[in-house]
C-alpha positions in Angstrom: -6.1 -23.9 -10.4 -3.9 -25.5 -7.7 -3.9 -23.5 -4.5 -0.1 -24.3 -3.7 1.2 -20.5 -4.3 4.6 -21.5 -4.7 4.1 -23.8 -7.6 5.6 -22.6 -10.8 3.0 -21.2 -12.9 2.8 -22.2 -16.8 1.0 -19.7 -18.6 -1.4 -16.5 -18.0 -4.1 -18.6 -17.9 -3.5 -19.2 -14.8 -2.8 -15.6 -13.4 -6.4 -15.4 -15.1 -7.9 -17.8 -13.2 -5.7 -16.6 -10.3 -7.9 -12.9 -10.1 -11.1 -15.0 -10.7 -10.6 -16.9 -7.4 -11.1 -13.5 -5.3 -14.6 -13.8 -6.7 -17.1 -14.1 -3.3 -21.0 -14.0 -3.7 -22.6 -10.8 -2.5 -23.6 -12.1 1.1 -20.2 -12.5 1.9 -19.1 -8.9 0.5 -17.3 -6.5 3.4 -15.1 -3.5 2.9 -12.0 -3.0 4.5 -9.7 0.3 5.1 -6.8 1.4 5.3 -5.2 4.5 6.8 -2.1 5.9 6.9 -0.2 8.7 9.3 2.6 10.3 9.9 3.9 10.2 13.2 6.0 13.3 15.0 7.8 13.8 18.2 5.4 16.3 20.1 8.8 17.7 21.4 10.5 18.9 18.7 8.1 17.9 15.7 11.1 15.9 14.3 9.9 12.2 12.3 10.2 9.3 14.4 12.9 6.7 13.5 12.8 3.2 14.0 15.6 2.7 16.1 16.0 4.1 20.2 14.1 4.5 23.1 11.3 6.3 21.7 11.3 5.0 17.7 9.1 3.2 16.1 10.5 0.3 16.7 10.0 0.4 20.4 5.9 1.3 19.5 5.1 -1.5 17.6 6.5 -3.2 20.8 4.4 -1.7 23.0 1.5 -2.3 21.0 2.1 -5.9 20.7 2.5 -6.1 24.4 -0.4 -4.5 25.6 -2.8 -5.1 22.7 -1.7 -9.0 22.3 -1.1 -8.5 18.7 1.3 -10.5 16.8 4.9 -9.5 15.6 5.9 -10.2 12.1 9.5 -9.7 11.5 12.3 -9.1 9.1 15.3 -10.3 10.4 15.4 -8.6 13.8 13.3 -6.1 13.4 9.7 -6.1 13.5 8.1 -4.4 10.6 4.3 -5.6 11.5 1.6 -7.0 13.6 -1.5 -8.7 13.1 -4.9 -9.3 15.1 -8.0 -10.6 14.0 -7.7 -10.1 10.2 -6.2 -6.5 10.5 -2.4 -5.1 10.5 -0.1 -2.1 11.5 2.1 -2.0 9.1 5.6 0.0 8.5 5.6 2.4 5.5 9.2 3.9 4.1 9.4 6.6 6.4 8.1 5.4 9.4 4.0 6.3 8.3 2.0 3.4 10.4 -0.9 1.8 8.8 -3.9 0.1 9.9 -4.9 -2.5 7.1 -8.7 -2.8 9.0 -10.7 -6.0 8.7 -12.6 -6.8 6.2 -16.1 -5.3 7.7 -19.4 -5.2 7.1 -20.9 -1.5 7.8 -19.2 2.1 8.4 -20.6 2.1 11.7 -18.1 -1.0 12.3 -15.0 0.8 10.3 -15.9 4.3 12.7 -15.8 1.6 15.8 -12.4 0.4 14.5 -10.1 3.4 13.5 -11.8 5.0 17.1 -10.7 1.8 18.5 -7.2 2.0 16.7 -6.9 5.7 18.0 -7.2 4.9 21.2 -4.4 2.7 21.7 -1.9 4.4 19.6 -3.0 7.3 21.8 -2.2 4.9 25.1 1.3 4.1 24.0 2.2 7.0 22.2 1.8 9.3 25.0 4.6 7.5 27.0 7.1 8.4 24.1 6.4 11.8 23.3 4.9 11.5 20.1 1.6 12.5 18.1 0.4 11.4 14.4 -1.0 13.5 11.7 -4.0 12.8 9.7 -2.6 15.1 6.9 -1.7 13.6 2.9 1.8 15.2 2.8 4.1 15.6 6.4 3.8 19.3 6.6 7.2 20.7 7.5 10.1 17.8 6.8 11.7 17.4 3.1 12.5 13.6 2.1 16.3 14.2 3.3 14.8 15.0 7.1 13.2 11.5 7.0 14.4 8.5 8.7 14.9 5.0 6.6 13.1 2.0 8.0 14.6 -1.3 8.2 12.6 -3.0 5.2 14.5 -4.9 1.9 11.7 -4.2 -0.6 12.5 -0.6 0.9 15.3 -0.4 0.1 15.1 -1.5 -3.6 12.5 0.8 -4.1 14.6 3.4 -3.3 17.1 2.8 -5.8 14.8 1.8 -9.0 12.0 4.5 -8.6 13.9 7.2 -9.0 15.1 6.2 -12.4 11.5 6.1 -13.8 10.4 10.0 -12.4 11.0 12.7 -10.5 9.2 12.5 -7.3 8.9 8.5 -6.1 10.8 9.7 -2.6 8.7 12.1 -1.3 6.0 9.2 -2.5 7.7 7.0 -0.2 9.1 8.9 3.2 6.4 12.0 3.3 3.0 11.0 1.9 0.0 9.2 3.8 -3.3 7.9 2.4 -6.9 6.8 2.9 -8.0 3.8 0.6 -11.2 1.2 1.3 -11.1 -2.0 -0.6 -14.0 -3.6 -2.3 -15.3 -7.2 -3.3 -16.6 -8.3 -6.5 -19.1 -11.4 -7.3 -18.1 -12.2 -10.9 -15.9 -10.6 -13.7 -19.0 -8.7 -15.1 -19.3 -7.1 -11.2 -15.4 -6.2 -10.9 -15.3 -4.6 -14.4 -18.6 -2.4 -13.2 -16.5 -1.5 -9.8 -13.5 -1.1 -11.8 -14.6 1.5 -14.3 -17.1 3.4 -11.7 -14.1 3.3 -9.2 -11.7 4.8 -11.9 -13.9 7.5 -13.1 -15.3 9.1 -10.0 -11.4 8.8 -8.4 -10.4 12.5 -9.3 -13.5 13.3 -7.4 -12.5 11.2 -4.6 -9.2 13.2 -4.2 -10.7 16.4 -4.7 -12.8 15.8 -2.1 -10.4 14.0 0.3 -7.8 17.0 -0.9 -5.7 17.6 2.8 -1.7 17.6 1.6 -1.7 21.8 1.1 1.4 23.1 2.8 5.2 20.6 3.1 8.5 21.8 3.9 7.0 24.3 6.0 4.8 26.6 3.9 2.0 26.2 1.4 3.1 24.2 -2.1 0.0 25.8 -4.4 -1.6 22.1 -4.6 -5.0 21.1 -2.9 -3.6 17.7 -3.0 0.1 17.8 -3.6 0.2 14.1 -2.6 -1.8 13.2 -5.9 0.9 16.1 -7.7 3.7 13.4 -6.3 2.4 10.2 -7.5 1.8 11.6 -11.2 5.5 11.9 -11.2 6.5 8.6 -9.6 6.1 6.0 -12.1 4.8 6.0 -15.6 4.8 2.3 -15.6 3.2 1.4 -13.0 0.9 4.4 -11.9 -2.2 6.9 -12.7 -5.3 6.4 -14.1 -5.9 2.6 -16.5 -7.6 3.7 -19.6 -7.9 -0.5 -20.3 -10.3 -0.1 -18.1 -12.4 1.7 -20.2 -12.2 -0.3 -23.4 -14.7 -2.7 -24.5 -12.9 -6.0 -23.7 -11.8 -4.9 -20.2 -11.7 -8.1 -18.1 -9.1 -10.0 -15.9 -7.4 -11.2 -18.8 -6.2 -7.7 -19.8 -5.3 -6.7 -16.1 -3.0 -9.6 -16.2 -1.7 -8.4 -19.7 -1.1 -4.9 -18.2 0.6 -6.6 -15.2 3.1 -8.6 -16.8 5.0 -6.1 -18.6 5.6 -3.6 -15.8 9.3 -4.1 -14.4 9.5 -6.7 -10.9 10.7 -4.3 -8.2 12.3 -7.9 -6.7 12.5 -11.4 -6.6 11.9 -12.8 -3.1 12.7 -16.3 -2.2 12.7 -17.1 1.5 14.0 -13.4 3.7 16.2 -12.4 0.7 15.1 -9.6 -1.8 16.8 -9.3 -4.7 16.6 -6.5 -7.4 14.5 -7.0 -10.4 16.7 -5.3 -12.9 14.0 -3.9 -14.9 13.0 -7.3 -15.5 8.9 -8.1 -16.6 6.9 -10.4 -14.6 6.5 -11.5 -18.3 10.0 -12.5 -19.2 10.1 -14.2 -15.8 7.0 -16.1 -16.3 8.3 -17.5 -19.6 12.2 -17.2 -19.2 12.4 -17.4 -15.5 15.3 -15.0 -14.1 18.0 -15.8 -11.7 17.7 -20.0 -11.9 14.0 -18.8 -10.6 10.6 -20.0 -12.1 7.7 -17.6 -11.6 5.2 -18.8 -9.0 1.8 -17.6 -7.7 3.0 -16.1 -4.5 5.6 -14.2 -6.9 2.8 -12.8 -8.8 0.7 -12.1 -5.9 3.4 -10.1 -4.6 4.0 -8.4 -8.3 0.6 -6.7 -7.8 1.5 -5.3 -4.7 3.9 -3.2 -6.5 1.2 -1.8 -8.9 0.1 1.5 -8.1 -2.5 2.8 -10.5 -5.5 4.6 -9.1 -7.9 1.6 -8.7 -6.1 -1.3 -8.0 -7.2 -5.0 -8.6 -5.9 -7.9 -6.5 -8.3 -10.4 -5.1 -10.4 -7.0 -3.9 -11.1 -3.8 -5.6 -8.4 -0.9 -4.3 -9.7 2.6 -4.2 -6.3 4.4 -3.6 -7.0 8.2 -4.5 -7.9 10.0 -1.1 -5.4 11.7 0.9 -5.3 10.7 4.6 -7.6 13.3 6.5 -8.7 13.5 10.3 -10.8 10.7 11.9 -14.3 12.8 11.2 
């Protein structure tokens, strides 16, 4: 399989063979977390935007300053940082999230988010505002939420809600917990895949923390997981593939390519998918554009189903809870 991800691909055989390269032998296997919050001005408990003196533009500033991490930008605005295989990223509504290394133990995860704590703690202070480890922002509808500065954003906003009812308080008020899994052969990632997809209603029973939004209690233990099930038929929920006899990577793929592209990306310009498949663009191509790996790469990023497969096993069902 050539490793140039912007070469145009020529059939699925290669998107097969492009999930069997995240194959790693067990000695190498780590886990890595992610974790989600929604960040409050201690003040008056408004959502932080991105722009001014005290948004959140100005904190992933700070950060970078005095924690040497590196800015990733769009445009002018930075929308991340990265340091030593882990990321803050920028959600929809202004949620941060740490994207944790890929580590070994949960004594070194615990050591991280502490770590990762601690410094939000050091610059947030300064600016008046506080994050909540809660699934759901517990007081502010989607209209009370500030827009960040992102492209695949801002297409988002304007496809999802044709496919449901709920894919923008998804977006701007929801937060989440996942941890992200390797796998040693196809055998090993179907076995992860259907153990991971079985026990996740568990998972968000147990991690169940998004009780009360808009101010009051909404009836829901998890109304985070009530949001999603009306975000996206296409694209979200549980996978019963994953269940049938021939599961593999081949039928991943198949599942992959005919959910609509969100976008096309080529170089810092987004451009709508217009309900398009990533299978019509792999065989027709769309815009003068020829599908490539880093296209399809990016295709799965888009995928929300419970369990998630890229080059790791996602485990996306927990709402984001307090650091204990």
């Amino acid at each position: 399989m050539s490793t140039d991800p912007f070469e145009p691909l020529e059939s699925t055989d290669e998107l097969v063979a492009f999930l069997a390269s995240g194959e790693k032998p067990a000695e190498r296997f780590r886990v890595g977390t992610e974790h989600e919050k929604i960040g409050l001005y201690e003040d008056s408990h408004e959502r932080v935007p991105y722009e001014g003196e005290r948004g959140i533009g100005r904190l992933l500033d700070d950060i970078a300053r005095l924690d040497d991490w590196k800015r990733i930008y769009e445009g002018d605005n930075c929308i991340a940082l990265e340091k030593d295989g882990a990321s803050i990223t920028l959600e929809p509504g202004g949620q941060l999230e740490l994207s944790g290394a890929p580590l070994r133990t949960i004594h070194e995860t615990c050591d991280e988010f502490h770590t990762h704590l601690a410094l939000m703690k050091r610059v947030c202070e300064p600016l008046g505002i506080v994050f909540l480890g809660l699934g759901i922002d517990p007081i502010h509808p989607v209209e009370q939420v500030p827009v960040m500065p992102k492209s695949r954003y801002r297409i988002m906003r304007d496809y999802l809600p044709t496919r449901g009812s709920r894919p923008l308080e998804m977006m701007f008020v929801t937060a989440t917990v996942q941890a992200n899994f390797d796998y040693a052969s196809e055998a090993d990632m179907v076995e992860k895949m259907r153990m991971a997809m079985g026990i996740s209603p568990i998972v968000s029973a147990i991690f169940a923390n998004s009780s009360l939004s808009e101010g009051k209690p909404n009836g829901f233990a998890t109304k985070r997981l009530h949001i999603w099930h009306h975000t996206d038929p296409d694209r979200c929920g549980l996978l019963p593939i994953v269940f049938e006899p021939d599961f593999g990577y081949r039928s991943y793929v198949e599942w992959a390519l005919d959910i609509p592209m969100f976008f096309l990306v080529r170089g810092d310009d987004y451009r709508p998918g217009y309900g398009v498949t990533f299978r019509r663009f792999l065989e027709q191509g769309f815009e003068g554009e020829r599908a490539t790996f880093a296209d399809f790469d990016r295709h799965l990023t888009t995928l929300f189903p419970e369990v998630r497969l890229k080059h790791i096993i996602e485990v996306r069902g927990a709402d984001a809870v307090p650091p204990g």
